[in-house]
C-alpha positions as CSV (number, residue, x, y, z in Angstrom):
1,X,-29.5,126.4,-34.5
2,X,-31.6,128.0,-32.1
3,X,-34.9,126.3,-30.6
4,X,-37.8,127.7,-30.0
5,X,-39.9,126.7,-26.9
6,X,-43.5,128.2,-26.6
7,X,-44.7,128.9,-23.4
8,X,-47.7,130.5,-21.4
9,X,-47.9,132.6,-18.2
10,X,-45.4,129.6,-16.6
11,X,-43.0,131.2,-19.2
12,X,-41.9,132.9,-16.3
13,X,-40.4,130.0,-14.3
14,X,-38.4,128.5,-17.2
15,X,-36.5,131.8,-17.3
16,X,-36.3,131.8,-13.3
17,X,-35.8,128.1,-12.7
18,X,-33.9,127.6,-15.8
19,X,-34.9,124.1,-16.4
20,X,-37.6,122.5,-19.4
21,X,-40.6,119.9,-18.9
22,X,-39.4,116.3,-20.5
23,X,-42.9,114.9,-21.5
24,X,-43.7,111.4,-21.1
25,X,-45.9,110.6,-24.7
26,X,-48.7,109.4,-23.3
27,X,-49.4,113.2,-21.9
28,X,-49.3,114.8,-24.9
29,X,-52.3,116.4,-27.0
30,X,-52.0,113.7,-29.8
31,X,-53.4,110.0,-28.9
32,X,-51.2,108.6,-31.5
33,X,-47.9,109.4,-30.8
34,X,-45.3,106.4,-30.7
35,X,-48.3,104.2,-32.1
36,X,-47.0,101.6,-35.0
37,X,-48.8,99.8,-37.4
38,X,-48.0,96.4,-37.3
39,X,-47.9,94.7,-40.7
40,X,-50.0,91.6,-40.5
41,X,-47.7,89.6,-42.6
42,X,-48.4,86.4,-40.6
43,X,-46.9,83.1,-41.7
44,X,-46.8,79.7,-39.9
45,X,-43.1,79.7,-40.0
46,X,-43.1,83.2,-38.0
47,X,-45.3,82.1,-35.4
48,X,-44.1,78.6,-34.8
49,X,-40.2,79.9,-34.3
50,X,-42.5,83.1,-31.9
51,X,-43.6,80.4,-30.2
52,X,-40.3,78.8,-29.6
53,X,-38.5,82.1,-28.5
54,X,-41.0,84.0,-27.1
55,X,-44.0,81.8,-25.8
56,X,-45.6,85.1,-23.8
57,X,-46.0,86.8,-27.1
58,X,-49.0,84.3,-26.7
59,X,-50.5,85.4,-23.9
60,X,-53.1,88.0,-25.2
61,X,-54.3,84.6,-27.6
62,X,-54.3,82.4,-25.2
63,X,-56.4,84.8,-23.2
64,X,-59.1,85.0,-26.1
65,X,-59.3,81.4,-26.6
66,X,-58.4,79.3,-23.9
67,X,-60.4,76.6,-23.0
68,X,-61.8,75.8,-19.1
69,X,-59.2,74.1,-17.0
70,X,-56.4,74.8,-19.9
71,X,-53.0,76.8,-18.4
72,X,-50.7,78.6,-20.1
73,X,-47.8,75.9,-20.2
74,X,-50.0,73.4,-21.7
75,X,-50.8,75.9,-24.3
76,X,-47.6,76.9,-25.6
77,X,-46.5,73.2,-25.4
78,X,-49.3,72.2,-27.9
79,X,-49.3,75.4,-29.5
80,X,-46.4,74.8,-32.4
81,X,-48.2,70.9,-32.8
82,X,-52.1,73.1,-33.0
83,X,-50.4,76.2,-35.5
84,X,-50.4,73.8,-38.4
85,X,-53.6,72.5,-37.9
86,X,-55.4,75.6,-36.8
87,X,-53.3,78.8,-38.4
88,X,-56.7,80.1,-39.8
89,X,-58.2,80.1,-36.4
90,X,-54.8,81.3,-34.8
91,X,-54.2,84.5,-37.7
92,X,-57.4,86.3,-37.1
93,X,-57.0,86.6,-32.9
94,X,-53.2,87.3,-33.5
95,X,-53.6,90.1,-35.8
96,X,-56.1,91.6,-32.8
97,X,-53.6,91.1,-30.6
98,X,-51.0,92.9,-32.8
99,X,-54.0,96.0,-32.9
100,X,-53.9,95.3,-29.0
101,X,-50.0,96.0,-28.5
102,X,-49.8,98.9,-31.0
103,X,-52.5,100.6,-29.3
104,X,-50.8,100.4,-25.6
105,X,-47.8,100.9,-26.9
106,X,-47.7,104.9,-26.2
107,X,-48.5,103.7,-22.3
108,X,-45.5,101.4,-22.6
109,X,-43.0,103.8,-23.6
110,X,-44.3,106.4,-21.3
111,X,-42.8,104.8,-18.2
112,X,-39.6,105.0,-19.2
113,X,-39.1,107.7,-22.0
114,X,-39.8,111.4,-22.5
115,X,-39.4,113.9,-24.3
116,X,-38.6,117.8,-24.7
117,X,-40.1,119.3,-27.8
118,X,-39.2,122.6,-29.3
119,X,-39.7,124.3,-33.2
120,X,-37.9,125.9,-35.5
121,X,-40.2,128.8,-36.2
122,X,-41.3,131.6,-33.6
123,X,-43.8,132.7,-35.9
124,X,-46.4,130.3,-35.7
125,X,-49.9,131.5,-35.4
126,X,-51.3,128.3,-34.1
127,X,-48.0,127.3,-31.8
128,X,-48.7,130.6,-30.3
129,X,-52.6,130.1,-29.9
130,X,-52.1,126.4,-28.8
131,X,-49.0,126.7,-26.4
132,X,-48.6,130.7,-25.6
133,X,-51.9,131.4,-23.7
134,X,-53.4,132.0,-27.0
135,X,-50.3,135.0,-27.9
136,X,-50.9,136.3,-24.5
137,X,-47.1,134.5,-23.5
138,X,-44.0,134.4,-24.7
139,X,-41.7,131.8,-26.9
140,X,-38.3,131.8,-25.7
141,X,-35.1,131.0,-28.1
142,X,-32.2,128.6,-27.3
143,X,-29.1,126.6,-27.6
144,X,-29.9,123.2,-26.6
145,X,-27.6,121.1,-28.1
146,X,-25.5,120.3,-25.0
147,X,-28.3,120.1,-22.5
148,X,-29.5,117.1,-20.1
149,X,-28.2,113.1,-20.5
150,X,-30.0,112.8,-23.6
151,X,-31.0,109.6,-25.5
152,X,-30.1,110.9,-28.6
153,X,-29.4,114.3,-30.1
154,X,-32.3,116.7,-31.3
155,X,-34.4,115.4,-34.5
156,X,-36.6,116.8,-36.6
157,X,-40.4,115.4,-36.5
158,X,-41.0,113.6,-40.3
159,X,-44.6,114.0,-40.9
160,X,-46.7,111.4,-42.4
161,X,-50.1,110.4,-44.0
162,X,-50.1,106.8,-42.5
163,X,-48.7,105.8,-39.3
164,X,-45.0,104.1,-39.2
165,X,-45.1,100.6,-40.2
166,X,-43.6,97.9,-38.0
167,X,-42.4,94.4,-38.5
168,X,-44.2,92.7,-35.2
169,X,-41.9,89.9,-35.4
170,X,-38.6,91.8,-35.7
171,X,-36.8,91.7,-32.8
172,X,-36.0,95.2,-30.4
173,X,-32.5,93.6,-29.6
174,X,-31.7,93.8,-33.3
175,X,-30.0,97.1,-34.5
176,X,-32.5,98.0,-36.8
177,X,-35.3,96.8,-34.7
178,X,-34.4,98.8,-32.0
179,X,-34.0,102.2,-34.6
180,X,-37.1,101.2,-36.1
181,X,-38.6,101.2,-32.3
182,X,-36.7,104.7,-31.8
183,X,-38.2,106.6,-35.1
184,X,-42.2,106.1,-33.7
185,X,-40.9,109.2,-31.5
186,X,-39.9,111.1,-34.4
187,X,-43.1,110.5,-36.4
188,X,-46.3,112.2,-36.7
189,X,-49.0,112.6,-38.4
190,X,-49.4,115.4,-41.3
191,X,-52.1,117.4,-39.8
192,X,-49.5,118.2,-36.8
193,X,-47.0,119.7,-39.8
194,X,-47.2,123.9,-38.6
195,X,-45.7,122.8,-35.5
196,X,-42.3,122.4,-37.3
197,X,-41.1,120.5,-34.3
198,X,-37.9,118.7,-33.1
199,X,-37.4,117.0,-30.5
200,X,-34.9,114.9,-28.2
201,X,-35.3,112.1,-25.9
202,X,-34.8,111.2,-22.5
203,X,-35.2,108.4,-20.0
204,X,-37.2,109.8,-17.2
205,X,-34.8,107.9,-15.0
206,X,-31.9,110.6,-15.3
207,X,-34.0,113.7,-15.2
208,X,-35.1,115.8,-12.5
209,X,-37.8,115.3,-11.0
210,X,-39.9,118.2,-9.5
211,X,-41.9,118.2,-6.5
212,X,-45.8,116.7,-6.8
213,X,-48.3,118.7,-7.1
214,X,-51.8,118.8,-5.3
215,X,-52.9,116.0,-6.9
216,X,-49.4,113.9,-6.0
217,X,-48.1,114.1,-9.7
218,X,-44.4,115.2,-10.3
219,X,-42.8,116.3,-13.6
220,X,-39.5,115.5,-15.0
221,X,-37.1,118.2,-16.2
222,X,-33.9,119.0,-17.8
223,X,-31.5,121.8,-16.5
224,X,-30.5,124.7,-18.6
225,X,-28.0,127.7,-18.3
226,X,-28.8,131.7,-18.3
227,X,-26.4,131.1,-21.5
228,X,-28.5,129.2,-23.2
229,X,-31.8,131.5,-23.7
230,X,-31.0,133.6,-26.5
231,X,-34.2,135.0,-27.2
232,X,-37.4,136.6,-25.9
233,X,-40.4,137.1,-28.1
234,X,-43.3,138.9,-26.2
235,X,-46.9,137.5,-28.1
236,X,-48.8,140.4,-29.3
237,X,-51.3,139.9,-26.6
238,X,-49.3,139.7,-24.2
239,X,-49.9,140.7,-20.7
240,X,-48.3,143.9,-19.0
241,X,-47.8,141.7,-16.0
242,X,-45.9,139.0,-17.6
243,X,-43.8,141.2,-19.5
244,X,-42.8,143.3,-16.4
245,X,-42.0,139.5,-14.8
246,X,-39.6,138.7,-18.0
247,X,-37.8,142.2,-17.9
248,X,-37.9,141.6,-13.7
249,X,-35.8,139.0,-14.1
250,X,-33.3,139.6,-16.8
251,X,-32.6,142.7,-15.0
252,X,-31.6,140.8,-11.7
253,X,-29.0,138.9,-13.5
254,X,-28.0,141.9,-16.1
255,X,-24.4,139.9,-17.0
256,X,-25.7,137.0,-17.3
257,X,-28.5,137.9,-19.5
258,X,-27.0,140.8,-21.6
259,X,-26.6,138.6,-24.7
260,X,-30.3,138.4,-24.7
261,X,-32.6,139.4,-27.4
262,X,-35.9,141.0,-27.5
263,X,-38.4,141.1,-29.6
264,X,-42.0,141.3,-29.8
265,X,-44.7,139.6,-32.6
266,X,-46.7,142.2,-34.1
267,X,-49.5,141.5,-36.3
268,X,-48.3,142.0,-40.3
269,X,-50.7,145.2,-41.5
270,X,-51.9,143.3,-44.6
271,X,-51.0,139.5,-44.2
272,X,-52.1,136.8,-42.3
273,X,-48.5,136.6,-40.8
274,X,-46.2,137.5,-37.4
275,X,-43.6,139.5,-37.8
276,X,-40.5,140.1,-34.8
277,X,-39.9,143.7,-33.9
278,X,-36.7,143.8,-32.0
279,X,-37.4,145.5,-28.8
């Protein structure tokens, strides 16, 4: 299958660097990606066993409702003798808490996970208005199916009206715990559907990392191989400068780039479509 990777005027250095940004989530355009909904299906027998396992599940609680001079230790060591007694009290600040968790969990993730996005259509008027310097770039095709120590292979994006559900009290060590965990990068919501996205994971860990910028922040990459672009699609706006880059460079590796194809989006004469013009 070949993936399709939208790109601006920096179009340029994919080809010339041969390498693809690995995106942390929190960096992204949408606020909710890898953001659960926790199902507040709270019982006294979950939180006194929580309490048992996991006492600084508590901590955001005991934060809302400690009492002067009252420590953390004390807390969880009355806590499964108070649940009883004061579950009503306990059930509204722990389902706050839950809100808390699922909110930061996009921050959570982001230290250690990214990840490298692609579609499966070139044609994409928005993809190519969002991501391609509003058609003034290019969207370059390729084999990725081998690239980078990946955390996973290439999936496609679901797209949902609701945000993924999540059992708050099922354990990440768990097998389906831990793929429940894994799917909030693979869901999104419905009004991101045109993108027609896949996308494979990484830990940022065992990319590259590329040199900071002005403002001292670094990117993390993956490596690809002149054998691996495919494709070249030149927007319909796109700039004489740009183009003359692209053709630069696939003319100072001619062997290595002769399996290439170009095309170039043209504007359909009656239809509010793109259509590819081999060039």
């Amino acid at each position: 299958m070949v993936y399709y990777k939208y790109a601006g005027k920096l179009g340029i250095k994919i080809i010339q660097d041969l390498r693809l940004k690995v995106t942390p989530p929190n960096e992204f355009n949408d606020p909710f990606e890898a953001t659960p909904r926790s199902r507040f299906t709270l019982t006294l027998s979950d939180m006194v066993n929580r309490a048992k396992t996991d006492p600084n599940y508590y901590r955001g609680v005991f934060d809302a409702l400690k009492k002067n001079g009252q420590t953390f230790e004390n807390f969880i060591a009355e806590l499964t003798k108070m649940l009883p007694v004061q579950f009503m009290r306990f059930a509204p600040a722990m389902r706050e808490e839950l809100v808390k968790r699922d909110m930061k969990s996009i921050n959570d993730v982001s230290e250690y996970f990214g990840l490298l996005c692609v579609s499966k259509t070139a044609k994409s008027i928005p993809m190519w208005s969002h991501y391609a310097d509003s058609h003034r770039g290019i969207v370059i095709g390729l084999n990725l199916q081998n690239i980078g120590r990946a955390f996973g292979p290439f999936r496609e994006v679901k797209y949902h009206t609701f945000r993924k559900t999540m059992n708050p009290w099922q354990p990440l060590t768990s097998s389906e715990g831990f793929r429940n965990r894994l799917d909030l990068f693979f869901v999104k919501s419905k009004d991101w559907i045109y993108e027609q996205e896949y996308r494979r994971m990484f830990q940022l860990k065992k990319t590259i990392r590329g040199r900071p910028n002005k403002n001292g922040k670094s990117h993390s990459f993956v490596a690809i191989k002149r054998s691996d672009i495919l494709e070249i699609i030149f927007g319909c706006g796109i700039k004489s400068t740009l183009e003359k880059q692209v053709r630069a460079e696939l003319n100072r590796h001619p062997n290595a780039f002769r399996h290439v194809k170009l095309f170039r989006c043209k504007r359909h004469d009656t239809e509010f479509e793109l259509e590819l013009i081999k060039t």
